[in-house]
C-alpha positions in Angstrom: -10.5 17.7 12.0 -13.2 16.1 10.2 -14.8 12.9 11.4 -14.5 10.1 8.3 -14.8 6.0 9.2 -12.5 3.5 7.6 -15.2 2.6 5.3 -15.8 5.9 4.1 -12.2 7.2 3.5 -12.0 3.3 1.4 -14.6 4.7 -0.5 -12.8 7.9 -1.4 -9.8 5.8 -2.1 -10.7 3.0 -4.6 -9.7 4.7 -7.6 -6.3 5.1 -6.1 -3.8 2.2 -7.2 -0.4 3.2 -6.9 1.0 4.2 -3.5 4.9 5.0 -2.5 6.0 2.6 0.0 9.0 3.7 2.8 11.0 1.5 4.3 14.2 2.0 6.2 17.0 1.0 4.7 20.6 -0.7 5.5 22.3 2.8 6.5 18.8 4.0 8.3 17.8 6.7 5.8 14.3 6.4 4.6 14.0 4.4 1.0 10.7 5.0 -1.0 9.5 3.2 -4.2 5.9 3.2 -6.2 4.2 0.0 -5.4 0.7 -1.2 -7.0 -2.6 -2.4 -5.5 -3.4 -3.8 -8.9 -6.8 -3.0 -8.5 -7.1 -4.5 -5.3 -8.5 -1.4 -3.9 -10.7 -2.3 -1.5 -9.2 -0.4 1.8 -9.7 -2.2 5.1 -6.6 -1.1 6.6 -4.3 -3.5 4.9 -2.6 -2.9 1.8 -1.3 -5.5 -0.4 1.7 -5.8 -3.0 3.6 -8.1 -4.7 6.7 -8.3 -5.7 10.6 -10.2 -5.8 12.7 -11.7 -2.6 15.6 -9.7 -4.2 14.2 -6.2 -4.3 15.6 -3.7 -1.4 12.0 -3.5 0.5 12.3 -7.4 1.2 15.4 -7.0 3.1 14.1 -3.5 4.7 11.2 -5.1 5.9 12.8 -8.2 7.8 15.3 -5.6 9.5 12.8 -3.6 10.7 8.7 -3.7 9.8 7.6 -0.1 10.2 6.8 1.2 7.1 4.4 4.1 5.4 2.2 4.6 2.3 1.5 7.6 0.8 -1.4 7.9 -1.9 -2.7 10.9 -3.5 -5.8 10.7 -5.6 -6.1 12.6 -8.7 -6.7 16.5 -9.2 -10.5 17.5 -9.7 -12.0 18.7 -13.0 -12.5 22.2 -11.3 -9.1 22.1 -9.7 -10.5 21.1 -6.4 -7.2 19.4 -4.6 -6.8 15.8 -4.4 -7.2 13.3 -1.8 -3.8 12.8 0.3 -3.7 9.5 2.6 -0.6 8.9 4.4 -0.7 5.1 6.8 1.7 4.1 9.4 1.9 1.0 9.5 3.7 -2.9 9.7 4.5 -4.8 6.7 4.2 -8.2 6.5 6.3 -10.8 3.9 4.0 -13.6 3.1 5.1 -16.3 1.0 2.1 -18.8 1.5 1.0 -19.3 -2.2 -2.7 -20.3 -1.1 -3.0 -16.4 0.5 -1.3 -14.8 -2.7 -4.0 -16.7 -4.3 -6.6 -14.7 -2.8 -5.2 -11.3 -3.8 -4.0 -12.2 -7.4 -5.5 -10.6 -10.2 -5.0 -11.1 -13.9 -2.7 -8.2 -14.0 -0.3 -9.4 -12.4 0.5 -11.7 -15.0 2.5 -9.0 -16.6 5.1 -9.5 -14.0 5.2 -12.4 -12.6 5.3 -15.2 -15.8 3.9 -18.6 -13.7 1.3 -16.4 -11.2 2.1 -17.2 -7.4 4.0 -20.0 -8.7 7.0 -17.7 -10.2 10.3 -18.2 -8.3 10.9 -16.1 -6.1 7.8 -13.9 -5.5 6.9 -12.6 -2.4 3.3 -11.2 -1.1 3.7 -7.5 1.0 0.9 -7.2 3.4 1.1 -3.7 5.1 -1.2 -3.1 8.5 -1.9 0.6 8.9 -2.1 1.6 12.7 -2.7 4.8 11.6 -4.2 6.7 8.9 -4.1 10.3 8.5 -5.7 12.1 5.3 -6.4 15.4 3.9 -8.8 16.5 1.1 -9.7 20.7 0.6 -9.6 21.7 3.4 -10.6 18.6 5.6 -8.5 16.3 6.9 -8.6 13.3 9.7 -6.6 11.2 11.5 -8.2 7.1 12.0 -6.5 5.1 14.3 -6.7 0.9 14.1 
């Protein structure tokens, strides 16, 4: 095991966007689906997504809040393997406009026509407890 901080596994990390979010769902099997940072990138230990009140992870997430991520960063010009970060963690649904405010970005326009305003959109803040990664032949395990 390799010793990396929080800070510098973020680094490593902020050209990753998408991640695959898993949730359990109605019949207990483990659903998975991409989600989007949308460039808000800058690791911490919380995650942030947006999306709709009628999607599957909404209702999966107020039955039961574990969920994981699971990023992979891309392959290196001399074939050097990627990055792999897998978080346990909580997820949050926040619906206070004010704190979707904070972690809106133009992008999102795209998909949600009136910003934090559009009917029924819903803010997904996951809290990582931990974080284990691998990269080559290192890898790490942070706990929060």
């Amino acid at each position: 095991m390799t010793n990396r901080t929080l800070k510098d596994l973020a680094k490593a990390m902020a050209s990753i966007d998408f991640a695959m979010l898993q949730t359990y769902s109605a019949n207990g099997e483990i659903a998975g689906r991409p989600m989007s940072n949308n460039g808000d990138v800058q690791y911490d230990g919380d995650s942030w997504f947006f999306g709709f009140e009628a999607t599957h992870f909404v209702s999966e997430i107020e039955a039961n809040p574990v969920v994981a991520l699971s990023f992979t960063g891309a392959k290196s010009l001399l074939g050097k393997p990627p990055l792999f970060v897998a978080v346990e963690g909580r997820g949050e649904l926040i619906r206070d406009k004010a704190l979707m405010q904070e972690h809106w970005h133009k992008e999102l326009d795209r998909w949600f026509e009136h910003g934090v305003e559009t009917p029924g959109i819903v803010m997904l803040k996951v809290h990582a407890h931990r974080i284990t990664w691998w990269e080559g032949m290192e890898e790490g395990e942070i706990t929060l």
